[in-house]
N, C-alpha and C positions, 0 to 999 in steps of 0.2 A: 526355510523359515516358515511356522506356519502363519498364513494368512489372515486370523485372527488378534492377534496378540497383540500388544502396545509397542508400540515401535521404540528402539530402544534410543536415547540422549544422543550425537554425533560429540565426537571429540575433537573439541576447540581449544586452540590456545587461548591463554589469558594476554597476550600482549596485542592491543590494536593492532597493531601492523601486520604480524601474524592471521591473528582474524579475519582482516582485509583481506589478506591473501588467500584466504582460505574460503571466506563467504563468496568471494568472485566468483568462484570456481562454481560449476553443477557438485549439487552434494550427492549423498550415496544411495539415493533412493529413485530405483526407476518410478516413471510417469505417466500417468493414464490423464486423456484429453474425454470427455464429456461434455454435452449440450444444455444450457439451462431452457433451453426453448421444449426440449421434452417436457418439460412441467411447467411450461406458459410462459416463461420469461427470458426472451431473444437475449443471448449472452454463451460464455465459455465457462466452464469450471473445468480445471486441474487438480489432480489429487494423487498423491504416495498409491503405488499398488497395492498397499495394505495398510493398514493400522484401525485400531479403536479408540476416541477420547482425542482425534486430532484439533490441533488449532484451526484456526478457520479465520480470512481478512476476503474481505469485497471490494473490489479496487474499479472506481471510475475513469473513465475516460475526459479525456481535453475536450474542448470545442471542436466541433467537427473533427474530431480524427476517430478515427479506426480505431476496435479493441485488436483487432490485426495487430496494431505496433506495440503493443503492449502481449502478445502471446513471447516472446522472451520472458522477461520480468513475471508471468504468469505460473511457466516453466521451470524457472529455477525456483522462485519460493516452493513448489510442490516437492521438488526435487530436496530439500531439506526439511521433506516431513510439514508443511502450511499447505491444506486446501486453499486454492486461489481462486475465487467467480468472477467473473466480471460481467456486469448487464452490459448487451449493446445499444438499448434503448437510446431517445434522446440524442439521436445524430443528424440533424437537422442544422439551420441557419438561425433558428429560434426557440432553443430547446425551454424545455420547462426546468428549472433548475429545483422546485419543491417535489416533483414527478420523479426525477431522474433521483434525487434524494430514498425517495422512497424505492424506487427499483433496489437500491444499494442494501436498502433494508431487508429487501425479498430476496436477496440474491443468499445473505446471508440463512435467513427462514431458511430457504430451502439446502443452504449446506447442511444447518442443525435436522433437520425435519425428515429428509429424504435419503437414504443410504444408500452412498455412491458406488462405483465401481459395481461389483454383483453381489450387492448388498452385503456386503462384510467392512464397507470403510465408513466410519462414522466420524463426525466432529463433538466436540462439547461447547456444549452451549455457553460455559464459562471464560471458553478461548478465544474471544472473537474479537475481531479487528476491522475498522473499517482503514479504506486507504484513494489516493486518487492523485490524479497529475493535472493541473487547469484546473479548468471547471469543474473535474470530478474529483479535485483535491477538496474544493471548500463546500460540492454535494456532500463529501463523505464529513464534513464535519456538522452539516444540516444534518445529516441520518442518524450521527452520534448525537447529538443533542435531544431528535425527535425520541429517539431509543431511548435514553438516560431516562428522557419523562415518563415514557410509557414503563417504565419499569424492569426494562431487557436487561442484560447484562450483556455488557462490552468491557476490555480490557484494556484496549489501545487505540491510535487513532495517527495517519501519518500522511504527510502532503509531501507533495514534490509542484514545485512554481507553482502553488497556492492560487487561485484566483476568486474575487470575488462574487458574489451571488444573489440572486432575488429570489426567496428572503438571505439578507446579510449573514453570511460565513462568522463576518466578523462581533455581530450579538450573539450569534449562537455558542462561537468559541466561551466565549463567559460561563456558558452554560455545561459545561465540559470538563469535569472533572477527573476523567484518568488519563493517564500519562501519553504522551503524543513527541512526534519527531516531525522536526518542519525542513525541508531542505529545500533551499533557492540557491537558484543559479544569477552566478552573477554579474553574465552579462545578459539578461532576461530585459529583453525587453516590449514582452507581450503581458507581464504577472513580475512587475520590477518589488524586489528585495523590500525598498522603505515603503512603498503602496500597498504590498497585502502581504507577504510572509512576516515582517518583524513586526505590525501592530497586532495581526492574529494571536504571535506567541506570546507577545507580550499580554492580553488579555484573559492567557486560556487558564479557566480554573482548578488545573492540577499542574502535574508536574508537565517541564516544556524543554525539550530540546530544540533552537535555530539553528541548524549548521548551513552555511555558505560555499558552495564551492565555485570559487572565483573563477575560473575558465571555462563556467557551463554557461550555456545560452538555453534556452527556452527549449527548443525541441533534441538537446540534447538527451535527454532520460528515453528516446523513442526510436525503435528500428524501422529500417525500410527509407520508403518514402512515401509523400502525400502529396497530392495536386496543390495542396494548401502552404506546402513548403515554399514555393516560390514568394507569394505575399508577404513570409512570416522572418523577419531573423533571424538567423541560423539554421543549423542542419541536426540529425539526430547524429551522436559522436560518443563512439565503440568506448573510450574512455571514459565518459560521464556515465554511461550507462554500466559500464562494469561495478563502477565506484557507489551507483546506487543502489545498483544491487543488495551488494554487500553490507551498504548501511544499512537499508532495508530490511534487510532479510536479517541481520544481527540484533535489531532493535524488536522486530516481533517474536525472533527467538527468547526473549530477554522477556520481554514482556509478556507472552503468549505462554513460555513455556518455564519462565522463572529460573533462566539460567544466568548465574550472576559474573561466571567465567567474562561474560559480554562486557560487565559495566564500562570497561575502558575504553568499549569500540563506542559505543554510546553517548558517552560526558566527556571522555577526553581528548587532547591537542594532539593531532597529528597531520603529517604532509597530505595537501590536497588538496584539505578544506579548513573554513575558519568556521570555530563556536566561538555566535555571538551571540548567545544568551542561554542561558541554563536555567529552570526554580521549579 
């Protein structure tokens, strides 16, 4: 295959379940690991060994934890064709949550801007996504917001155990017009379901996906481990992460790249998890 060319759609079924099973998985595209600290900004980017015009998502990290536990989740999205950055900025006891915002912003800048791989893989600028887990859920909705004003184009926008922020996540969601997927877990008791995932989506000004998945706890979505795990409820858990994966990675496919095969893994009822709010 040559190394320039656009990379061609994967083949998806159209039934959830199927999709499920299918997004879990590593998709078809080997993966190259890259440094965003070569262009000034401490962080990972993942990318397809090839393609031109790819999607593009900037996914924050939790309070104090590691983009380490997030190089999974970083890996598979690339592996289906999504460039993945992640700043590692703001890993402190007292981050800046307006700062780390903006990192997200630059993480992204520099997918569109700088040509990865040996200069033959590009993103478009039209593709982009922000995304985060904790406090890098409701940065990346600060970064969506600051973007929307400035005039950027972003596409999508997606949290996992959402958490709130100085400045509030939850004004800026108002502010936020394109379509977003919110996933809480629901035995979260660091970033609890009625505190900040369901008044988020309830206020956010476009389309909103809440989906629930009742047997995830907080550091479910994360591999490995952290010194910080002891303090925290729960553990990080091969199953919740699989399952977010795959919503994950099906909702920015859907959105990013306009494949509508998705809509049912997206909007509709299946074993797992509970949609409790949809507009």
């Amino acid at each position: 295959m040559s190394r320039t060319k656009q990379l061609a759609a994967p083949d998806l079924p159209r039934s959830a379940r199927k999709a499920i099973n299918e997004l879990s998985n590593p998709g078809p595209h080997t993966v190259l690991r890259g440094e965003l600290g070569l262009v000034g900004t401490p962080g990972v980017v993942y990318t397809p060994t090839e393609g031109l015009g790819l999607p593009a998502v900037a996914f924050g990290h939790d309070w104090l934890q590691s983009v380490d536990r997030y190089l999974p989740l970083l890996r598979h999205l690339a592996s289906w064709g999504i460039v993945a950055a992640a700043p590692a900025s703001q890993g402190g006891p007292v981050p800046s949550h307006a700062r780390f915002s903006s990192d997200l912003r630059t993480a992204l800048d520099v997918c569109v801007g700088v040509r990865l791989g040996t200069g033959d893989i590009s993103v478009d600028r039209r593709r982009l996504a922000l995304a985060g887990h904790g406090m890098g859920g409701g940065c990346a909705v600060l970064a969506a917001a600051d973007r929307l004003a400035l005039g950027e184009p972003l596409a999508a926008v997606v949290t996992l155990a959402v958490s709130e922020t100085r400045p509030s996540a939850l004004d800026a969601a108002s502010r936020v017009p394109v379509p977003s997927l919110h996933l809480a877990a629901g035995k979260d008791q660091v970033s609890p379901l009625i505190g900040n995932a369901e008044p988020l989506a309830a206020v956010w000004n476009g389309p909103s996906v809440l989906r629930s998945l009742p047997k995830a706890n907080h550091l479910g979505f994360l591999s490995g481990r952290g010194w910080l795990d002891t303090l925290l409820a729960g553990k990080p858990h091969s199953g919740t992460a699989r399952l977010s994966r795959a919503l994950v990675t099906g909702f920015l496919l859907r959105e990013l790249t306009g494949d509508t095969r998705l809509d049912e893994l997206v909007n509709g009822e299946f074993k797992g998890t509970e949609l409790l709010h949809t507009h």
